[in-house]
C-alpha positions in Angstrom: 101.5 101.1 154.2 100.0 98.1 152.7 98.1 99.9 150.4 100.9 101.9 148.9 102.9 98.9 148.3 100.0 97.3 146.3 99.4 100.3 144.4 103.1 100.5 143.7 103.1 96.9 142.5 99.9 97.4 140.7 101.5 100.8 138.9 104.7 98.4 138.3 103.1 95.4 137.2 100.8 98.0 133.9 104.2 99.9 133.6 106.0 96.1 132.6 102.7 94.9 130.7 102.3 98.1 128.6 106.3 98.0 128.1 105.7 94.4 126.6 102.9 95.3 124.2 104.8 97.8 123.3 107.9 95.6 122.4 105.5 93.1 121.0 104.1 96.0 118.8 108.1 97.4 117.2 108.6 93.8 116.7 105.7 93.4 114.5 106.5 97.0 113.0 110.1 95.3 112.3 108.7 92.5 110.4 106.5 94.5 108.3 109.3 97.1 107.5 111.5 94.5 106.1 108.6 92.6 104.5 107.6 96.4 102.5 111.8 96.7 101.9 112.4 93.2 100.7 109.4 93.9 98.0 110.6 96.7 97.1 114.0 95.1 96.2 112.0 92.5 95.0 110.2 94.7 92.1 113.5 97.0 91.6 115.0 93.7 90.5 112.4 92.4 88.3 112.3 95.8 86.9 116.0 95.4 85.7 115.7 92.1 84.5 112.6 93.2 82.2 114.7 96.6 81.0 117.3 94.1 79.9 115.3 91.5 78.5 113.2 94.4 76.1 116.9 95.6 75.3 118.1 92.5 74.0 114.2 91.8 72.4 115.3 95.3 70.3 118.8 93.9 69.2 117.3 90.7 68.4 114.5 92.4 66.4 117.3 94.9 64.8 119.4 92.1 63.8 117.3 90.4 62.2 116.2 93.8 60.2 119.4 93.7 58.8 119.9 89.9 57.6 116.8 90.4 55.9 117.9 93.4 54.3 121.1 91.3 53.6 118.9 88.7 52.0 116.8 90.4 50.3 120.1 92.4 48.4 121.4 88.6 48.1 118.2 87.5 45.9 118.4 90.4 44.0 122.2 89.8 43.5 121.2 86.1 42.2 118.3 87.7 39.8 120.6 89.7 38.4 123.1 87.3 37.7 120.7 84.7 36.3 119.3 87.3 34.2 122.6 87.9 32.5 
């Protein structure tokens, strides 16, 4: 009888142990998972923030296309009229 009773323990006592690595283990899992998620959201933002940043880079650049196009037609409006 005695023996049963310390096998069951014994049986009990690697059932709990194994159940606690094993809770140990998801918890770790857990952290991970959010860590890989949180980077992820991390780089989808920074990703945005770059997309708009080259978007207003190109109006910048566009804009000032067209006020040196609009100084350029200015000069040549002052040539002429000093020419005259």
């Amino acid at each position: 009888m005695k023996k049963i009773m310390l096998s069951t323990i014994a049986i009990m006592c690697l059932t709990g142990l194994s159940s606690l690595s094993f809770a140990e283990e998801m918890g770790k899992m857990k952290g991970e998972m959010m860590k890989s998620e949180m980077k992820e959201e991390k780089d989808k933002m920074k990703s945005e923030v770059k997309g708009k940043h080259d978007e207003m880079k190109a109006k910048h650049d566009a804009m000032k296309g067209d006020m040196k196009a609009h100084k350029d037609a200015m000069k040549g409006e002052m040539k002429g009229a000093m020419g005259k």
